[in-house]
MDTraj code that builds the backbone (N, CA, C; nanometers):
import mdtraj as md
import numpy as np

residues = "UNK UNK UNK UNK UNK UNK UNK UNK UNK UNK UNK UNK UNK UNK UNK UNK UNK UNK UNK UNK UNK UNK UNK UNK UNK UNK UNK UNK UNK UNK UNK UNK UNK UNK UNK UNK UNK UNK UNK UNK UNK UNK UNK UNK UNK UNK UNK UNK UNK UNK UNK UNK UNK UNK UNK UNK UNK UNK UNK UNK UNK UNK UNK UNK UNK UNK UNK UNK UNK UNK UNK UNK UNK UNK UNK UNK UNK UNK UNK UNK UNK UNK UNK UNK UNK UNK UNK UNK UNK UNK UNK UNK".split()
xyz = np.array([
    [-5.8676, 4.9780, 2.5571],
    [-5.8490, 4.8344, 2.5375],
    [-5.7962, 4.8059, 2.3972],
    [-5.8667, 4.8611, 2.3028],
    [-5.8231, 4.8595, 2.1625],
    [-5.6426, 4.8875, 2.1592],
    [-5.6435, 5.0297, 2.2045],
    [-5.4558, 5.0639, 2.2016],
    [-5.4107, 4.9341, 2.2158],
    [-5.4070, 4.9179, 2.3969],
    [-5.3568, 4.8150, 2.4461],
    [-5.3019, 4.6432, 2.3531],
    [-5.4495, 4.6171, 2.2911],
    [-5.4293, 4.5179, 2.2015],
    [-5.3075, 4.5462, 2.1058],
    [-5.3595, 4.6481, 2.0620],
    [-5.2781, 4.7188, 1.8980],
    [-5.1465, 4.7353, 1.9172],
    [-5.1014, 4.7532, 2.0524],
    [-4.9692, 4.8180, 2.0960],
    [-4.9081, 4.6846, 2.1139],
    [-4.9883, 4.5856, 2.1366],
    [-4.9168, 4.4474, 2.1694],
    [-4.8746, 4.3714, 2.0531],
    [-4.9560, 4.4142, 1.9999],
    [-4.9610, 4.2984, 1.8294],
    [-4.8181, 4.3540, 1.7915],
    [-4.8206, 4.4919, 1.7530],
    [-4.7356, 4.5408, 1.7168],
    [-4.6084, 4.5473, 1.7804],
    [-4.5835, 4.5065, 1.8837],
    [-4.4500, 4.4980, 1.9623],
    [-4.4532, 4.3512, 1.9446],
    [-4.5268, 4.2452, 1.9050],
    [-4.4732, 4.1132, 1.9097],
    [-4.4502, 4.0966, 1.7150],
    [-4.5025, 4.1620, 1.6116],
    [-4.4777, 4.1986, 1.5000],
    [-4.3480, 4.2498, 1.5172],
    [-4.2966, 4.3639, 1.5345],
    [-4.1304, 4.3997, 1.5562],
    [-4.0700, 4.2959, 1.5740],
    [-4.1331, 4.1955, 1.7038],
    [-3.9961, 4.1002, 1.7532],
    [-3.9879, 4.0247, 1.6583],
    [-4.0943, 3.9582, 1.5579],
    [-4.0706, 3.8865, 1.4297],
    [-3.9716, 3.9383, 1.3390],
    [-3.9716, 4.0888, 1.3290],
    [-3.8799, 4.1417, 1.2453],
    [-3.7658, 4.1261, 1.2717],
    [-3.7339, 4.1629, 1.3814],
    [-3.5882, 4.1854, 1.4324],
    [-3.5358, 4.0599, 1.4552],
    [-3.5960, 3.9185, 1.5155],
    [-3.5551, 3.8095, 1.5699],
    [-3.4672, 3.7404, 1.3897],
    [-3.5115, 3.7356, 1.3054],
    [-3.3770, 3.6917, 1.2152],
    [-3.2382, 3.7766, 1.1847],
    [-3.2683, 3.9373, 1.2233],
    [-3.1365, 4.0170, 1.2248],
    [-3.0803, 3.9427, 1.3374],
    [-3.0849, 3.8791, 1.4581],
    [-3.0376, 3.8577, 1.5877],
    [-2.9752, 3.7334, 1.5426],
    [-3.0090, 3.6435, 1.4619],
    [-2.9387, 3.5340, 1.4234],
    [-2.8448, 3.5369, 1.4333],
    [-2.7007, 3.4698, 1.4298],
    [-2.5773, 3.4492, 1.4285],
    [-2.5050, 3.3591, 1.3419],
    [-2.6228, 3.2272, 1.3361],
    [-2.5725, 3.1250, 1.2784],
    [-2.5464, 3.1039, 1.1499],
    [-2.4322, 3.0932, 1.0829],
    [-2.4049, 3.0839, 0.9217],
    [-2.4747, 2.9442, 0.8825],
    [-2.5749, 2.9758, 0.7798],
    [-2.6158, 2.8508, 0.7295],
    [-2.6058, 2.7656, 0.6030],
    [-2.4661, 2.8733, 0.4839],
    [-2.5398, 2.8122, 0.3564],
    [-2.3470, 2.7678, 0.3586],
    [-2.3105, 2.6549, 0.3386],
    [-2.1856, 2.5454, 0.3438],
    [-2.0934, 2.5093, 0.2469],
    [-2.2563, 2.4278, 0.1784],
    [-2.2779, 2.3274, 0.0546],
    [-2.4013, 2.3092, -0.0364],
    [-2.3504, 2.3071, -0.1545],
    [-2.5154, 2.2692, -0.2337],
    [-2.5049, 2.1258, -0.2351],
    [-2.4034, 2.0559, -0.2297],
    [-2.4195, 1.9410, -0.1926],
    [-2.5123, 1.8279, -0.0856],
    [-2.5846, 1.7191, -0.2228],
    [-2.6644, 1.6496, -0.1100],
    [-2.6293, 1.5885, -0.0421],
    [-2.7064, 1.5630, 0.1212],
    [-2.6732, 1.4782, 0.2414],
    [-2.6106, 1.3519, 0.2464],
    [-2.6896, 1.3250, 0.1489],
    [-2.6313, 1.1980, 0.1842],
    [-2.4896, 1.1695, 0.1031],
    [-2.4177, 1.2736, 0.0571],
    [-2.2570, 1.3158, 0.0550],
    [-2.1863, 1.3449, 0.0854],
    [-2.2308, 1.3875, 0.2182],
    [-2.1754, 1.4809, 0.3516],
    [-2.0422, 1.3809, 0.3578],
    [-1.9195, 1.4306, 0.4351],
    [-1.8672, 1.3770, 0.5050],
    [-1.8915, 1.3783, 0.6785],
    [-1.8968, 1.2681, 0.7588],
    [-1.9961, 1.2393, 0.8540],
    [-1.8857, 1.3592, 1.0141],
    [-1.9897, 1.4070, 1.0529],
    [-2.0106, 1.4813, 1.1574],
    [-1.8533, 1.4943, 1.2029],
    [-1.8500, 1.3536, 1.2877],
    [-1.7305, 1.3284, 1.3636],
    [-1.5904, 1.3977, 1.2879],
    [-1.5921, 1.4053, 1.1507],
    [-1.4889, 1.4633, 1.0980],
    [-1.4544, 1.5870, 1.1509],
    [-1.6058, 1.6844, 1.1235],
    [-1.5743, 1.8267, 1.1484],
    [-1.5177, 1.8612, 1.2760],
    [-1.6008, 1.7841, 1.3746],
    [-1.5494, 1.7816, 1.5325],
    [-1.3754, 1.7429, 1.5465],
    [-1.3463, 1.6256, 1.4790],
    [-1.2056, 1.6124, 1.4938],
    [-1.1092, 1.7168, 1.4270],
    [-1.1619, 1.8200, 1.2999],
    [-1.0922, 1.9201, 1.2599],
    [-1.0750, 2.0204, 1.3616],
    [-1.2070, 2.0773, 1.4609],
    [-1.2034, 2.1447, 1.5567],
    [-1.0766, 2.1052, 1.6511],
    [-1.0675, 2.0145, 1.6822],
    [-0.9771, 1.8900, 1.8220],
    [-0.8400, 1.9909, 1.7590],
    [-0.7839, 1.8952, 1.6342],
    [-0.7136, 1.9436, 1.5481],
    [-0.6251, 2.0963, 1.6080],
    [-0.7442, 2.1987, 1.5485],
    [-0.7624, 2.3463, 1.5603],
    [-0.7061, 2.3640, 1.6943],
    [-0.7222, 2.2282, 1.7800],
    [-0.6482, 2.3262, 1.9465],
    [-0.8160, 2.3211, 2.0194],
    [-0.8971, 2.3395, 1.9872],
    [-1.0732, 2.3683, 2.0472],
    [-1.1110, 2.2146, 2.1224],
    [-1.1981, 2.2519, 2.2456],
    [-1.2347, 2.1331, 2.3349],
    [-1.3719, 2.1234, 2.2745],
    [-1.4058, 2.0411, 2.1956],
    [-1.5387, 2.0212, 2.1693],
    [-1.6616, 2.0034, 2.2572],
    [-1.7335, 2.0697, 2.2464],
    [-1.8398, 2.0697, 2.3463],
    [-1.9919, 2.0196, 2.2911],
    [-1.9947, 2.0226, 2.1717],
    [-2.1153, 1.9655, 2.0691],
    [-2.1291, 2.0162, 1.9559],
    [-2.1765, 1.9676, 1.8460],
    [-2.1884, 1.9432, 1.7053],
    [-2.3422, 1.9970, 1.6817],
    [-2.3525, 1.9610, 1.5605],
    [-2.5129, 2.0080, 1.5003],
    [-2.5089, 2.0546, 1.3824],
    [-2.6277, 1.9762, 1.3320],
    [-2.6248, 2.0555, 1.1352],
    [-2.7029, 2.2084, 1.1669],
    [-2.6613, 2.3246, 1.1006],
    [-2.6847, 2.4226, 1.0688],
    [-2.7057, 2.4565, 0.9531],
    [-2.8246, 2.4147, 0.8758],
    [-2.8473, 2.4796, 0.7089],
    [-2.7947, 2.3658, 0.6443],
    [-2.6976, 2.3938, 0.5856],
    [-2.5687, 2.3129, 0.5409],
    [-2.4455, 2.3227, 0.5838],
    [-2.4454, 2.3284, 0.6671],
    [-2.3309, 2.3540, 0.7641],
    [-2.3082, 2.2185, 0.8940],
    [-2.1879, 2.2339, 0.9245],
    [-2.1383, 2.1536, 1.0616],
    [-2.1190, 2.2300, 1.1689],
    [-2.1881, 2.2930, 1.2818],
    [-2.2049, 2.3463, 1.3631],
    [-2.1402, 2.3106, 1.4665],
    [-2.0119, 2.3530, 1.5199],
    [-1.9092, 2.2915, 1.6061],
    [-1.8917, 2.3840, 1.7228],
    [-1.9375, 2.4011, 1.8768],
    [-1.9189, 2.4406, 1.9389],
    [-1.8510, 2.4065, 2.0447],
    [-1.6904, 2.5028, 2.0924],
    [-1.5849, 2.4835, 2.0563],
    [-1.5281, 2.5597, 2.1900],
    [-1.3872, 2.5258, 2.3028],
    [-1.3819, 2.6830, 2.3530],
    [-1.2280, 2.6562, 2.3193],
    [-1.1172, 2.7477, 2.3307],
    [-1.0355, 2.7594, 2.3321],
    [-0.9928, 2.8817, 2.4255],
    [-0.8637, 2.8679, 2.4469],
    [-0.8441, 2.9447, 2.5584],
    [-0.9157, 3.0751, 2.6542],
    [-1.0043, 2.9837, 2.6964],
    [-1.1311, 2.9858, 2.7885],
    [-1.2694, 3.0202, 2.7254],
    [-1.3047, 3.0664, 2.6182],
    [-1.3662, 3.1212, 2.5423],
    [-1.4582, 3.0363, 2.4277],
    [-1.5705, 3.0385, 2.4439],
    [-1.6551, 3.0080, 2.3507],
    [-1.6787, 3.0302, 2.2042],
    [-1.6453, 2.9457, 2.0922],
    [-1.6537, 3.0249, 1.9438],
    [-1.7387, 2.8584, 1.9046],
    [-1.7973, 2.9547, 1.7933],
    [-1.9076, 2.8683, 1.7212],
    [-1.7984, 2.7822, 1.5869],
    [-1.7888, 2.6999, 1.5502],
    [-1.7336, 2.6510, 1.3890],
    [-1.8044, 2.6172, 1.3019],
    [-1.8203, 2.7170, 1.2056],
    [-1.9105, 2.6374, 1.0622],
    [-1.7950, 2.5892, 0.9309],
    [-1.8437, 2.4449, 0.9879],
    [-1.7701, 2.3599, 0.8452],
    [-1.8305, 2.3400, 0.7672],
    [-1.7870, 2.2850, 0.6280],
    [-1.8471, 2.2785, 0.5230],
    [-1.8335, 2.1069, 0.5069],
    [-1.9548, 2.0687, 0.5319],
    [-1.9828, 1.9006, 0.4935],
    [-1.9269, 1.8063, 0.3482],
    [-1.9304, 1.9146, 0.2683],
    [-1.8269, 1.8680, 0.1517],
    [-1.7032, 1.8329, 0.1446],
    [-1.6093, 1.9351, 0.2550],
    [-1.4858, 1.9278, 0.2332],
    [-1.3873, 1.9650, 0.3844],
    [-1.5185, 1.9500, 0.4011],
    [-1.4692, 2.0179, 0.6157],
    [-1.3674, 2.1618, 0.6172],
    [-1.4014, 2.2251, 0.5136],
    [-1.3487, 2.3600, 0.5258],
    [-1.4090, 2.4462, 0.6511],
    [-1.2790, 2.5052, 0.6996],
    [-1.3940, 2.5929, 0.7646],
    [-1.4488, 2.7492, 0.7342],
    [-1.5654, 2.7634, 0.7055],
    [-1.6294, 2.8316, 0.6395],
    [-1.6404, 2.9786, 0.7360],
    [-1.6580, 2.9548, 0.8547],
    [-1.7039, 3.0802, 0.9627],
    [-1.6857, 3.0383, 1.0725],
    [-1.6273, 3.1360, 1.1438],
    [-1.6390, 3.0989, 1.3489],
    [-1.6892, 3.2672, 1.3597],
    [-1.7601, 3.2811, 1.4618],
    [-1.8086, 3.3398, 1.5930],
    [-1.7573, 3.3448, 1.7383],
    [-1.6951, 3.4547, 1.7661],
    [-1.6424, 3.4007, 1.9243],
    [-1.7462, 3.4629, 2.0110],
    [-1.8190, 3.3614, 2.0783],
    [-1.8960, 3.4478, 2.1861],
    [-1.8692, 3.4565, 2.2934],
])
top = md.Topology()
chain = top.add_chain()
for i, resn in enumerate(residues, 1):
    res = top.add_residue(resn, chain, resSeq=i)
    for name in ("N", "CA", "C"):
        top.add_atom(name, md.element.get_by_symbol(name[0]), res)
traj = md.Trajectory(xyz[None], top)
């Protein structure tokens, strides 16, 4: 019974470890504060822009989190709220 416990703790301890290597999401943008941002809808219309069918937005860290597909395909966009650069994509 003891193992059993011990073997569990410890396999849900690993998944703590490993679950931030599994991350994907870029989070650091801007040191710039919020309420300086340039507002959401921008980053999304840079995506449009880019050719990408917007599918939804979201703050990430400091980031503009733009999820995006283009020719058929899913990619993530991290803009930068300061200056709507784009900082990182992900194609998943």
């Amino acid at each position: 019974m003891r193992l059993t416990i011990a073997a569990l703790l410890g396999a849900a301890l690993a998944g703590f470890a490993i679950s931030p290597a599994l991350a994907d999401g870029y989070k650091d943008c801007t040191k710039l504060d919020k309420a300086q941002w340039k507002p959401a809808a921008e980053a999304e219309a840079k995506a449009k822009e880019a050719g990408y069918e917007v599918r939804r937005s979201k703050v990430e860290g400091s980031c503009y989190e733009v999820y995006g597909v283009k020719g058929g395909k899913l990619y993530e966009l991290f803009y930068s709220p300061e200056d709507l650069s784009l900082k990182h994509t992900i194609a998943k």
